[in-house]
Residue frames as qw, qx, qy, qz and C-alpha x, y, z in Angstrom:
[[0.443, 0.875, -0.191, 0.046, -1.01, 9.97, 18.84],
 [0.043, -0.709, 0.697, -0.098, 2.25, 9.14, 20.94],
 [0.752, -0.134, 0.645, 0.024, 1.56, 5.68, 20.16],
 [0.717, 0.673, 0.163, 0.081, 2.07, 6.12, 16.29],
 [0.300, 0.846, -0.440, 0.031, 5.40, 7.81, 16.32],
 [0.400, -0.430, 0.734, 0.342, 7.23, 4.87, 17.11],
 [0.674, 0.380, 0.630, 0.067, 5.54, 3.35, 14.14],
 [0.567, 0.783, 0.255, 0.024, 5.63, 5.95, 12.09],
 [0.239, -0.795, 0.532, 0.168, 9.46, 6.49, 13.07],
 [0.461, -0.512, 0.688, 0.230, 9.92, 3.16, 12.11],
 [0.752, 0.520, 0.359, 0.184, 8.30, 2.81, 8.80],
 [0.453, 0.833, -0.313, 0.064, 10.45, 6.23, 7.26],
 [0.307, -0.790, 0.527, 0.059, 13.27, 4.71, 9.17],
 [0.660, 0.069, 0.694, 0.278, 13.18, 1.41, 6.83],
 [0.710, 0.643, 0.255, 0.130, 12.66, 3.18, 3.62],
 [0.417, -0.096, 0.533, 0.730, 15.34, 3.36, 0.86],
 [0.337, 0.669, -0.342, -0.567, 15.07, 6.00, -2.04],
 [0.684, 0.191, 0.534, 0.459, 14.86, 3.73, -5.07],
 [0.502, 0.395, 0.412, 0.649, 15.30, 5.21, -8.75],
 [0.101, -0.658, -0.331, -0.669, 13.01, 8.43, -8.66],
 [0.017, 0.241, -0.498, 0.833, 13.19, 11.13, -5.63],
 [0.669, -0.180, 0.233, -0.682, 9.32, 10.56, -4.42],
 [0.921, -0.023, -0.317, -0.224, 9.40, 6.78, -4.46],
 [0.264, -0.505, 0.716, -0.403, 10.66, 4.38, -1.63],
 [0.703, -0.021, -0.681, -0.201, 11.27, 0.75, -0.77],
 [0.253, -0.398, 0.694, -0.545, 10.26, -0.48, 2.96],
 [0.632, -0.147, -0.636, -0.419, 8.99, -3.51, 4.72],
 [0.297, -0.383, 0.454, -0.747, 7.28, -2.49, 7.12],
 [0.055, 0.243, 0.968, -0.011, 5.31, -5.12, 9.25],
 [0.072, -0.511, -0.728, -0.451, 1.59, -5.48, 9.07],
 [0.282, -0.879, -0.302, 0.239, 1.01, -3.14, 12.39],
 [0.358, -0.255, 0.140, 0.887, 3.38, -0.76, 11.02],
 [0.061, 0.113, 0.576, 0.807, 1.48, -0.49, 8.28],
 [0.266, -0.570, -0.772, -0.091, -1.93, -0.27, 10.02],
 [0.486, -0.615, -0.319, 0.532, -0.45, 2.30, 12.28],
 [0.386, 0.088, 0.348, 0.850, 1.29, 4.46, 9.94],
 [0.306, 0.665, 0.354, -0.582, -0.35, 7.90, 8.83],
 [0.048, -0.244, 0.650, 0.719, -0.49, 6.50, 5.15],
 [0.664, 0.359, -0.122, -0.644, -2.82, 5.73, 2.40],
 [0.534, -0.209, 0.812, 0.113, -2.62, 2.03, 2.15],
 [0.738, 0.437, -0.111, -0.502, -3.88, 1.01, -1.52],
 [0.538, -0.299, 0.775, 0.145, -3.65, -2.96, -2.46],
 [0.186, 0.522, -0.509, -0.658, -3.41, -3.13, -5.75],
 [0.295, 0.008, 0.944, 0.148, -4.45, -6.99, -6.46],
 [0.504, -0.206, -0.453, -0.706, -7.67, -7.98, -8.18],
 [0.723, -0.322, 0.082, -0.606, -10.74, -8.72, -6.27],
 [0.943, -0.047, -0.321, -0.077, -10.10, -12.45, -6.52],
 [0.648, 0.180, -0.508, 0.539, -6.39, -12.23, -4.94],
 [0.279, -0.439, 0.346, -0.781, -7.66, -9.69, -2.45],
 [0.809, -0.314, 0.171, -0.467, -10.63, -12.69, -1.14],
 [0.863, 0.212, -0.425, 0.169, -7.99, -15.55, -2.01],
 [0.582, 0.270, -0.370, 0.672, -5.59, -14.34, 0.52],
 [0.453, -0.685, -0.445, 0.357, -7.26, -11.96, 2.56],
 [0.217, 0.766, 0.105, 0.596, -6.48, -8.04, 3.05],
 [0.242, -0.044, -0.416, 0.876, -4.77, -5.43, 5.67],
 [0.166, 0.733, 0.654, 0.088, -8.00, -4.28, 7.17],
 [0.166, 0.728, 0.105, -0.657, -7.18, -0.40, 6.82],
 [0.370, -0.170, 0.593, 0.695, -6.22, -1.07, 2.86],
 [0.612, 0.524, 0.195, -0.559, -7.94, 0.49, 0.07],
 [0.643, 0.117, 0.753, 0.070, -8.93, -1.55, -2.58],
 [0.352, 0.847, -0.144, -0.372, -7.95, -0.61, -6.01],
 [0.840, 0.136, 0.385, 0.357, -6.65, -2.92, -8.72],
 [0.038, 0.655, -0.485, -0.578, -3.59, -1.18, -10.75],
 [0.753, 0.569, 0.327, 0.039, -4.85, -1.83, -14.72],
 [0.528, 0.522, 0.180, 0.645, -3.31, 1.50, -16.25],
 [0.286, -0.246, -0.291, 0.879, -1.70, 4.41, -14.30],
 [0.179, -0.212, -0.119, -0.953, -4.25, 6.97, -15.49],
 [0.500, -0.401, -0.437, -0.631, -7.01, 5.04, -14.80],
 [0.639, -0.393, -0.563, 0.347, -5.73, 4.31, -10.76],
 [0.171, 0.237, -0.100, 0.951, -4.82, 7.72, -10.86],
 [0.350, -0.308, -0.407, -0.785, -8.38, 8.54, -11.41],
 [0.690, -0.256, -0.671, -0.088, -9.54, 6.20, -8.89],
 [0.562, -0.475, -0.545, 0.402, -7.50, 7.11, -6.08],
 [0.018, 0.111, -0.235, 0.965, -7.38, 10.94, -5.67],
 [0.593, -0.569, -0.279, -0.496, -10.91, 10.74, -3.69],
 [0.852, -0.344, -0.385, 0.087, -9.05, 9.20, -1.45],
 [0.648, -0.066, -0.313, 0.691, -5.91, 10.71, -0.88],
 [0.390, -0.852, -0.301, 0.178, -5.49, 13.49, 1.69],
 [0.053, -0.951, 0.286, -0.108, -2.70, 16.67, 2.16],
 [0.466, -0.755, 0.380, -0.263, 0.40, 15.31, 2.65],
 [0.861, -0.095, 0.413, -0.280, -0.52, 11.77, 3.02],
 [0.084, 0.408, -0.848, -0.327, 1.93, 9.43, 1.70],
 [0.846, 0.117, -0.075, -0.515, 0.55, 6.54, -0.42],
 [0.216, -0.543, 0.806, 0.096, 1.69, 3.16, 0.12],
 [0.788, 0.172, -0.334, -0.488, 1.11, -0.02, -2.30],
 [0.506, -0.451, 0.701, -0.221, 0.68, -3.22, -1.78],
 [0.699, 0.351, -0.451, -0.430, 0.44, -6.57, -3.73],
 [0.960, -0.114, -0.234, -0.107, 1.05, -10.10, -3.57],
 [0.884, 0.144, -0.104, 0.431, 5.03, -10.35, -4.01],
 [0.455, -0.651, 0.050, 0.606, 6.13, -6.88, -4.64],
 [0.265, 0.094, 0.558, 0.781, 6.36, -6.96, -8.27],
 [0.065, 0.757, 0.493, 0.423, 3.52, -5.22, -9.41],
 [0.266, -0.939, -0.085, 0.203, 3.81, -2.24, -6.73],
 [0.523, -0.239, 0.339, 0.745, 7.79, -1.87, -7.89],
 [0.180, 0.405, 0.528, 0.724, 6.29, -1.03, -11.57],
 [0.102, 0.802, 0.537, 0.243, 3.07, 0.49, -10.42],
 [0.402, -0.758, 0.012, 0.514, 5.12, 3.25, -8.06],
 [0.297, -0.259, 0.483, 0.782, 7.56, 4.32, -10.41],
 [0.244, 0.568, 0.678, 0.398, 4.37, 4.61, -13.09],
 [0.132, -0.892, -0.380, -0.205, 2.65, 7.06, -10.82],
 [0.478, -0.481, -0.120, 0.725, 5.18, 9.08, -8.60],
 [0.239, 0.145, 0.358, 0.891, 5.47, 11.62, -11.26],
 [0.228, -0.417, -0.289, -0.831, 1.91, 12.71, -11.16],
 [0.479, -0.727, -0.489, -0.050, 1.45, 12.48, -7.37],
 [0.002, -0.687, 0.460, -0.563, 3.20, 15.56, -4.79],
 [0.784, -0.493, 0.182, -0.330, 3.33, 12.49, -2.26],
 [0.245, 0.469, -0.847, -0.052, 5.90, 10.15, -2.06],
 [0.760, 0.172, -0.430, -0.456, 5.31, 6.67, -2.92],
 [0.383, -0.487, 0.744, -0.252, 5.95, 3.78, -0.92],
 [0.708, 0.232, -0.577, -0.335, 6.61, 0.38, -2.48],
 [0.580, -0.522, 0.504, -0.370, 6.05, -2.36, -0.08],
 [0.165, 0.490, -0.837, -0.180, 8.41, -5.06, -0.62],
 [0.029, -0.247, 0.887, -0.389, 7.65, -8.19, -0.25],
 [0.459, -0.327, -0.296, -0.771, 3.58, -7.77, -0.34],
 [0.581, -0.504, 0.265, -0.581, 1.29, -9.64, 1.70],
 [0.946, -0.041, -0.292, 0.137, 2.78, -12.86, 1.38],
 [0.555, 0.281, -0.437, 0.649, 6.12, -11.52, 3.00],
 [0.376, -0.329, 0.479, -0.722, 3.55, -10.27, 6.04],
 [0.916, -0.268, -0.035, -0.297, 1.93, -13.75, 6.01],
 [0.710, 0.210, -0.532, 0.410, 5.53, -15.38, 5.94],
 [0.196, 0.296, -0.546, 0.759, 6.11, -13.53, 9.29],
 [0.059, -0.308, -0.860, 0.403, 2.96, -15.01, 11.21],
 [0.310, 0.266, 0.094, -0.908, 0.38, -12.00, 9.86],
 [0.196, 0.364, 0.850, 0.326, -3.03, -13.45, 8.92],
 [0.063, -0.172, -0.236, -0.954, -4.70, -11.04, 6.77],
 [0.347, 0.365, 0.624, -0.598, -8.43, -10.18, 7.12],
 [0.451, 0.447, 0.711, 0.302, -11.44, -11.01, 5.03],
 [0.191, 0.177, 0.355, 0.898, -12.09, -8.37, 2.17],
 [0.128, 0.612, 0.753, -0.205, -15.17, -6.20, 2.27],
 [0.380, 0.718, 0.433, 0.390, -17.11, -3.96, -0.11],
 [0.398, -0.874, -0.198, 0.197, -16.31, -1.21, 2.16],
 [0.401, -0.642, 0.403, 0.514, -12.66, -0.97, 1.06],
 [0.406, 0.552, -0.464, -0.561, -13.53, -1.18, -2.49],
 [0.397, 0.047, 0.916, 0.032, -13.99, -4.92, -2.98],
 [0.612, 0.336, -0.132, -0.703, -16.54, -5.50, -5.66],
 [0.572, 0.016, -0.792, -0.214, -16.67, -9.18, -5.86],
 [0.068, 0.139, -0.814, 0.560, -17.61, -9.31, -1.41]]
């Protein structure tokens, strides 16, 4: 446990409030984000998820249409538990955050930058597996 609070000091300590009070921009690295006590959810499709590779705690959950990720991920989420997204670039998580915040009591965490801006910084992802919601592994 007292190895996570620096981590989890220094992911709220990089996020910015964007537009909407439960949503945040941070960019955290890839062991932040492993470390963290969040809901990781990477948003790509299957194919960009085995093209590229995955964070291995991420769940796996393409964003189609806010109701129907909605639907998807409360099995998953816990008390509390902030949800952070991921994606390739950053653009899709920007939109998909701001979609949902409204109909989660968690605050949102857009993660800038996605997993190309953790492979630009020497992170090499890990292969997908059905386990985290793949459905093409």
């Amino acid at each position: 446990m007292l190895k996570l609070l620096p981590a989890i000091a220094l992911l709220l300590l990089s996020l910015q409030p964007a537009s909407a009070q439960q949503i945040y921009t941070a960019q955290p690295s890839a062991q932040q984000l492993q470390e963290a006590p969040v809901l990781l959810v990477d948003i790509r499709r299957p194919e960009e998820w085995v093209e590229t590779g995955v964070l291995p705690n991420a769940l796996l959950l393409t964003f189609e249409s806010p109701a129907q990720f909605l639907t998807d991920l409360r099995p998953h989420l816990q008390p509390g538990q902030p949800v952070a997204l991921i994606c390739r670039t950053g653009n899709r998580t920007a939109r998909a955050a701001h979609l949902i915040a409204a109909d989660l009591d968690v605050p949102v965490v857009d993660v800038a930058g996605g997993i190309f801006r953790l492979m630009g910084a020497g992170y090499r992802p890990d292969r997908p597996t059905s386990a985290q919601g793949c459905t093409i592994c």
